[in-house]
Phi, psi and omega in degrees: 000309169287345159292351186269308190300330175268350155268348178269350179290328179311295183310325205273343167315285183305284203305351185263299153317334159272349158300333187271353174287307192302312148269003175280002150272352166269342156302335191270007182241313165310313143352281180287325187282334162251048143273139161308166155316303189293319213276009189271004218234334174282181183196119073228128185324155159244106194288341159239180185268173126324138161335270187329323182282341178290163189182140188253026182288359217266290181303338146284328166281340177265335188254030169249002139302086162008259190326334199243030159251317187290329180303309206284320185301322190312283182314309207265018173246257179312030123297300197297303170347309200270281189329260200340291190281325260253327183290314162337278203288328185275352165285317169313305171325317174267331179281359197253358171252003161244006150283314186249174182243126154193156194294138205009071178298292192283342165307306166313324180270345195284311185297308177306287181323270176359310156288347195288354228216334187284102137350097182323315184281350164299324186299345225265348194280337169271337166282351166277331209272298201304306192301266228272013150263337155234045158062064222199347164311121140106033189191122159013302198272344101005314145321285161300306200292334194254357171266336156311315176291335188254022145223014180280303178297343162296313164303289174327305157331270142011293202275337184316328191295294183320297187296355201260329181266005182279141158344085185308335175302324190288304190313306192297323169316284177290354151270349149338314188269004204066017196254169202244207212249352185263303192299327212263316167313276183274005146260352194239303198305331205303300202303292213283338150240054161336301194304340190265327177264007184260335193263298170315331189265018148268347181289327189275338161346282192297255234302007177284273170331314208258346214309140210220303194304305170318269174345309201267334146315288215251005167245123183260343183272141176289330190307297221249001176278145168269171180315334176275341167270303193318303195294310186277018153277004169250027165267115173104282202302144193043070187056344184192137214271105182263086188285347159310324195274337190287289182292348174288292171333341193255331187287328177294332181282335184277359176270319182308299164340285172359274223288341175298308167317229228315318160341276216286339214298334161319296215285339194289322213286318187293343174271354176296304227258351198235302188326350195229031209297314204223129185197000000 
């Protein structure tokens, strides 16, 4: 009983320590944002501030900017976006390979694996060629079809597992009933694996959301940048890196994240423990 009891202390040790490697850089970012500019600079450092010393000027200045609220609508129009379609075509996708028989099926899921394993930045030199043939440099749309195209085989993946454990019967049953293949997709597959496209569409959020190479490729107007160039437009300027504006900005970036997670967090743990039952 006590070798039991000293192993579980052990483990509650190691798990408190990786909890604290894990948020003391977001306290130390959250800090630092309610700091002067300056004050990132004294010494002996200080990881928190004085009462007195705290000031919300960092967050006054980014959300008395232009430029960084169209950055942040820029991000949530292309995330929902990347979701939206992205659940769509790979929800289709998956019920018709777990569902149907047809002549290279299996070729076809093979292939999706196949893209899932291809590194994104090999890519970005044939996808700028594809961006300025179809006139898509310096614009929104230049975005989404291709962030879409980059979660979609993981999302297939994913959901596929779901419709292969929902019940063949329930399909027969509603055609029984006259509904058509469409009727048996969005009343019986849609519904019942929600937890598998609700889990996959926080993974395609973040990859929406936090995405930098691409973007910072084919977008050139400050208007029209998503959040992760806005931040990484205070590196540097003037001379020196105005790390208050960096972390009030990156923390004004984590509430949307906040709010998917906790919306969706039901639906993520059922998609952990069930999505990957059967595939």
């Amino acid at each position: 009983m006590i070798k039991r009891k000293g192993s579980q202390l052990v483990i509650y040790l190691i798990l408190i320590a990786g909890l604290i490697i894990v948020i003391m850089p977001m306290i130390y970012m959250v800090s630092t944002s309610i700091k002067p500019n300056g004050a990132l600079y004294e010494y002996p450092p200080k990881f928190f501030p004085k009462l007195k010393e705290i000031t919300f000027e960092n967050y006054a200045y980014i959300l008395g900017q232009k430029k960084f609220l169209n950055n942040f609508a820029n991000s949530i129009l292309v995330s929902v976006l990347t979701v939206g379609l992205s659940a769509i075509v790979s929800s289709a996708l998956a019920f018709v390979i777990a569902r149907f028989r047809f002549p290279g099926r299996s070729l076809l899921f093979g292939f999706i694996i196949l893209t899932m394993i291809i590194p994104g930045t090999t890519m970005i030199v044939p996808q700028y060629e594809l961006a300025v043939r179809l006139k898509t440099i310096n614009s929104i749309w230049g975005l989404i079809p291709f962030y879409v195209a980059w979660v979609i085989p993981y999302s297939t993946f994913m959901i596929k597992g779901f419709v292969e454990n929902i019940p063949k019967e329930l399909d027969e049953a509603t055609y029984m009933d006259g509904g058509s293949i469409l009727v048996v997709f969005f009343n019986v597959a849609i519904p019942l694996a929600k937890p598998g496209i609700a889990s996959v569409s926080i993974f395609n959020f973040l990859t929406a959301w936090e995405e930098f190479p691409w973007a910072n490729t084919v977008i050139n107007d400050d208007m029209k940048r998503t959040l992760p160039i806005a931040i990484s437009g205070f590196f540097g300027q003037h001379q020196f890196t105005q790390w208050g504006y960096v972390f009030a900005l990156s923390v004004l970036s984590l509430i949307p994240i906040l709010v998917v997670f906790v919306s969706c967090q039901r639906f993520f743990v059922q998609g952990l423990t069930a999505g990957s039952v059967k595939g």
